[in-house]
Each structure stands twice: as structure tokens, then as C-alpha cells.
C-alpha positions as CSV (number, residue, x, y, z in Angstrom):
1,X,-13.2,-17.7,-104.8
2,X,-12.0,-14.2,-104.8
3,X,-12.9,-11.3,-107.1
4,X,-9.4,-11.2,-108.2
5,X,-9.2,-14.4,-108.5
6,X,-12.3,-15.1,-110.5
7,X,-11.4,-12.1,-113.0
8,X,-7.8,-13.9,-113.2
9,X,-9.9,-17.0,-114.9
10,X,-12.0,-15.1,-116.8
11,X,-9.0,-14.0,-118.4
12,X,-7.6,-17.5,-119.3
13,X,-11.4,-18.1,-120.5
14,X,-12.0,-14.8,-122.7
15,X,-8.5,-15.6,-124.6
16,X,-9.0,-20.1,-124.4
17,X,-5.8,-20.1,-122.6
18,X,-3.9,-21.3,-119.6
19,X,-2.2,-18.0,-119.6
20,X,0.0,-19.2,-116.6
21,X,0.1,-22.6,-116.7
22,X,-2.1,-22.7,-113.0
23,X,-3.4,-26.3,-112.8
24,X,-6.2,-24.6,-110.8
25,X,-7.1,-23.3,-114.3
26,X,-10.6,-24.2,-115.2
27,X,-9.3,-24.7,-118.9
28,X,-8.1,-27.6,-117.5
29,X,-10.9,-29.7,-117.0
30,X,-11.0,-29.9,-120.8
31,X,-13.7,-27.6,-121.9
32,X,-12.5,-26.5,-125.3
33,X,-15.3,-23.9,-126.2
34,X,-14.6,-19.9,-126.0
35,X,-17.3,-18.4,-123.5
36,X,-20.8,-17.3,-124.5
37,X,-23.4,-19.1,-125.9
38,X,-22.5,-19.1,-129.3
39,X,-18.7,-20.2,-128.9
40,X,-18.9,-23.1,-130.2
41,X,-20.0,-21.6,-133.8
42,X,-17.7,-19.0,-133.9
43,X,-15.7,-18.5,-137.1
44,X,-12.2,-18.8,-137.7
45,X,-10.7,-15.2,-136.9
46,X,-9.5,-12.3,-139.1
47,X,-6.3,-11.1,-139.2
48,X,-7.3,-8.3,-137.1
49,X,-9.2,-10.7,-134.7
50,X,-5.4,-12.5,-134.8
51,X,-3.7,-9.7,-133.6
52,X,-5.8,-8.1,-131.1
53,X,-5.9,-11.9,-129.4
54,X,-2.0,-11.7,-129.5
55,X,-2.1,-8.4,-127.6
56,X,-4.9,-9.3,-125.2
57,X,-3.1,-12.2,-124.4
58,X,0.6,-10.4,-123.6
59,X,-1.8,-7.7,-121.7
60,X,-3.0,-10.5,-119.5
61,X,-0.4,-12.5,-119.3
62,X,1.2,-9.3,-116.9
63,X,-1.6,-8.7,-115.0
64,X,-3.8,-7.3,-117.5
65,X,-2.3,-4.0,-117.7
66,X,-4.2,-1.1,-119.6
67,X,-4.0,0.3,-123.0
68,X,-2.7,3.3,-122.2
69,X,0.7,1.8,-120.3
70,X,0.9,-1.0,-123.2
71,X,1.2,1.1,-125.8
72,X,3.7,3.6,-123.9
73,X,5.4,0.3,-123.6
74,X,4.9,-0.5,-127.7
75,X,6.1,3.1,-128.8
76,X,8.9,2.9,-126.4
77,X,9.8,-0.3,-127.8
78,X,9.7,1.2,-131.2
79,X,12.3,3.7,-130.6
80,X,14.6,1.3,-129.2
81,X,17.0,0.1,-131.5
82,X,16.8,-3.8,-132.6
83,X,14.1,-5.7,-133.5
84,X,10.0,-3.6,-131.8
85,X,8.7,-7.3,-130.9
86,X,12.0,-8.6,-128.7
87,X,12.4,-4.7,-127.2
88,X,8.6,-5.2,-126.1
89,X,9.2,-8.5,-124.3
90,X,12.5,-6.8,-122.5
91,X,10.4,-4.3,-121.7
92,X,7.5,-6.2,-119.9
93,X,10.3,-8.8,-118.0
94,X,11.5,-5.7,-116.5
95,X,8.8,-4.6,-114.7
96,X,8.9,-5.0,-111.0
97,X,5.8,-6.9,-111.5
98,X,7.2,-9.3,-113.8
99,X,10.7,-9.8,-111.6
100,X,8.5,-10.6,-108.3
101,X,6.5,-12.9,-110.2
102,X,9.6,-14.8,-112.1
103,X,11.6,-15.6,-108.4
104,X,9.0,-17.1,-107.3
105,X,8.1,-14.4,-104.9
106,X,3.9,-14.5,-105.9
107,X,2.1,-17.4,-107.4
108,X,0.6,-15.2,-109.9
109,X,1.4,-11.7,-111.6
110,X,-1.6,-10.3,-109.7
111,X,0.1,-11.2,-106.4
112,X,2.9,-9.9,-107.2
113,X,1.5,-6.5,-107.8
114,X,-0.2,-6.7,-104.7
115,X,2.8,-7.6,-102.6
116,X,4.4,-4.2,-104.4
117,X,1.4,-2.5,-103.7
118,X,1.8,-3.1,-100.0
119,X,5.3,-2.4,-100.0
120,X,6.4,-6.2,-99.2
121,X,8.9,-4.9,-102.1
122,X,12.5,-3.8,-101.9
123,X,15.0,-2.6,-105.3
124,X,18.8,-2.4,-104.0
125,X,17.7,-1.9,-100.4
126,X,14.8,0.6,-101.2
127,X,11.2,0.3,-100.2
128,X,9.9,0.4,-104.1
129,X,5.4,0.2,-104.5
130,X,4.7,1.1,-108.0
131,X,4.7,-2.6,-110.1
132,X,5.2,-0.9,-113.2
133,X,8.6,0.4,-112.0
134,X,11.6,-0.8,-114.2
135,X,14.6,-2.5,-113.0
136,X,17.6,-2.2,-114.7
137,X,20.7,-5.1,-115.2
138,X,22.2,-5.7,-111.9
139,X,19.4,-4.6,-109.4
140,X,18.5,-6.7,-106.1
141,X,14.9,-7.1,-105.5
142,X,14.2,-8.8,-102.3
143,X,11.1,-9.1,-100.0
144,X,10.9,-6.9,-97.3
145,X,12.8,-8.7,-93.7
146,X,9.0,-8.7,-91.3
147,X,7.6,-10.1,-94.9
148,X,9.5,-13.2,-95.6
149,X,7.6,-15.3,-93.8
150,X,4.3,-14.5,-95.5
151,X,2.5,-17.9,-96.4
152,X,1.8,-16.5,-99.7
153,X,5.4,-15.7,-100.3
154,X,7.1,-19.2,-98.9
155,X,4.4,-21.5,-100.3
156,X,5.2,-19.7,-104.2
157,X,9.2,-19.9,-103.9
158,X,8.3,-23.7,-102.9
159,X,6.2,-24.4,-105.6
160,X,7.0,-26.9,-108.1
161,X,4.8,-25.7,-110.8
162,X,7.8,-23.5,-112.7
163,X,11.0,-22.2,-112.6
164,X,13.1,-19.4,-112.1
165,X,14.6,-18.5,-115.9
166,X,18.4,-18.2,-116.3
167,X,17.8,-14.2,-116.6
168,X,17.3,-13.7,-113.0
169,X,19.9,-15.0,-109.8
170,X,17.6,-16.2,-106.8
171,X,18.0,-16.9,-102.8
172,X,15.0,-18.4,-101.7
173,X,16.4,-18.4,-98.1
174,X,17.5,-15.0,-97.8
175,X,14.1,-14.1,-100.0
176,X,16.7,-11.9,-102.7
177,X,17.3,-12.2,-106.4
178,X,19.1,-10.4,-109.0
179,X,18.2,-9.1,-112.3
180,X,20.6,-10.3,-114.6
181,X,19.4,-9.0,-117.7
182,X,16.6,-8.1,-120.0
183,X,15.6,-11.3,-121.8
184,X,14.3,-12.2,-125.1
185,X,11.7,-13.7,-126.0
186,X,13.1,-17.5,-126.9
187,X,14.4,-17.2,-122.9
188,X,11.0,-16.2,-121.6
189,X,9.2,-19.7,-120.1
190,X,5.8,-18.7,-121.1
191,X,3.0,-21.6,-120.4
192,X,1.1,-20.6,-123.9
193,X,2.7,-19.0,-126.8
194,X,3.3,-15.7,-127.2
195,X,3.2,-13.6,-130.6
196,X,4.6,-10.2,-130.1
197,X,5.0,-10.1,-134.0
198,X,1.4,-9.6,-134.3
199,X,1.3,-6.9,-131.7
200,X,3.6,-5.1,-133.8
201,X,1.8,-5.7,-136.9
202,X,-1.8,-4.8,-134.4
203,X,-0.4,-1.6,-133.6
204,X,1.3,-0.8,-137.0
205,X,-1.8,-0.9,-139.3
């Protein structure tokens, strides 16, 4: 198993959730206990224990990202106008990242990043390599011509294991999909649930 791989699960372990739904997931083979030697003892959380669980587990849902570009993400959210915990969601479903992952380009968020990282990537035409980059409603993201047939990239469009959400327009044949719009969070097909509420309140105390 890979290091990025390995760290992937550790994620899903840390936070006692399938983040992605991956029936590769150890948490599937029914071990209920949080990690450590202790976690079966461990005490029902406090509110603040709530809350920071709620933001580690948005954090790693999309690839772990860092503090520092969440909570640009949060205060950017804030100054939007409408409700802080549905602008946040819009906000991470935009990212290039997010798109790749949601058509079914990349099995996982953190081969989706990679593929941008190695510029398998293109917005409206455009060789684009930063995964945080934010795609507006309307832009084309499609893989890269000499990329398509990556077995990484066929073998995730084929996979059963999810779909493509009613946000996004996909090709799988001509590798090329659309972003529609930014969604909320009810439209978001999350494998666990998500509480962007508490992030708000995590951030806000």
C-alpha cells in the first residue's frame, strides 16, 4: 500500500468514518473502535470536541487541505452573502480538485490533485495545475488528449461505486464535463454526513 494511500485510511480511522464511501475502507470490516489503545473508553465528546470533528472531517473529505486555505475558505464564505455554512460547501465543490474528483475523473480526491498536479488537467481549453483553483458556472474541465487513456482515469469514470451529481454535465467518451453550478449542501452526495453548521459555530467561538 502506498504512503498516500495509507495516510488516505488513516484519515477515515482518526475521524471513525468512511469519508468516501471506498469499500477498500478498512472501516469496513466492522471495527467500530476510534484508534489508540484507549478508544474504546473514550468519553462522549464536548461541544468543542463536536465541532473540531465536523471540520476535520470536511478538511479530509477534500483531500485534507490545511488550516490556513480552510479558513481563507471560511472567512471568504463569511463575506458572501446567504447563509456562511452553504457558501462554504459552494466553495469547496468548486475547487478543481473537487470537479475532477465529482466526474469521475480520479477514484479519490487525492488522485485528483495529483492528476492536476501533473497537468493531466484542462479549464476551457487551458492547461490548469493548481487543485485549489476555482471554477466558475459554465467552465469545461476535461482531461488532457495523450491522458485519456490513463488506467487510473478510465477505470474511475467506469466505476460503479458513485455517481456524477446533477451540478456537473459529463462525457465520459470525450473525457469533458461542465460545471453547471455551485451546489448546496442537500445536492452534495457525501458517503458520511457532513455538518458545516458546526464549522461555523467551531470557527465563531
Amino acid at each position: 500500500m502506498s504512503k498516500r494511500i495509507e495516510a488516505k485510511y488513516k484519515i477515515n480511522r482518526r475521524l471513525s468514518a468512511n469519508l468516501w464511501g471506498r469499500s477498500k475502507s478498512p472501516l469496513n470490516r466492522g471495527k467500530e473502535n476510534p484508534p489508540g489503545q484507549h478508544g474504546q473508553r473514550r468519553k462522549k465528546p464536548s461541544d468543542f470536541g463536536t465541532q473540531l470533528m465536523a471540520k476535520q472531517k470536511l478538511k479530509g473529505y477534500y483531500g485534507n487541505i490545511g488550516e490556513k486555505q480552510f479558513r481563507k475558505l471560511y472567512d471568504e464564505a463569511v463575506r458572501r452573502r446567504g447563509d456562511t455554512s452553504e457558501n462554504l460547501i459552494g466553495l469547496l465543490e468548486s475547487r478543481l480538485d473537487a470537479i475532477v474528483y465529482r466526474l469521475k475523473f480520479a477514484p479519490t480526491p487525492f488522485a485528483a490533485r495529483q492528476l492536476i498536479n501533473h497537468c493531466h488537467i484542462q479549464v476551457n481549453g487551458a492547461r490548469v495545475n493548481i487543485p485549489s483553483y476555482r471554477c466558475k458556472d459554465g467552465d469545461v474541465i476535461s482531461v488532457k488528449t495523450k491522458s485519456k487513456d490513463m488506467a487510473l482515469i478510465v477505470e474511475a469514470a467506469q466505476s460503479p461505486e458513485r455517481d456524477v451529481p446533477d451540478y456537473l454535465e459529463v462525457d465520459h467518451k470525450d473525457m469533458k464535463g461542465k460545471f453547471i453550478r455551485a451546489p448546496k449542501l442537500g445536492d452534495v452526495p457525501y458517503a458520511v454526513q457532513m455538518e458545516p453548521n458546526l464549522v461555523v459555530e467551531f470557527y465563531s467561538r
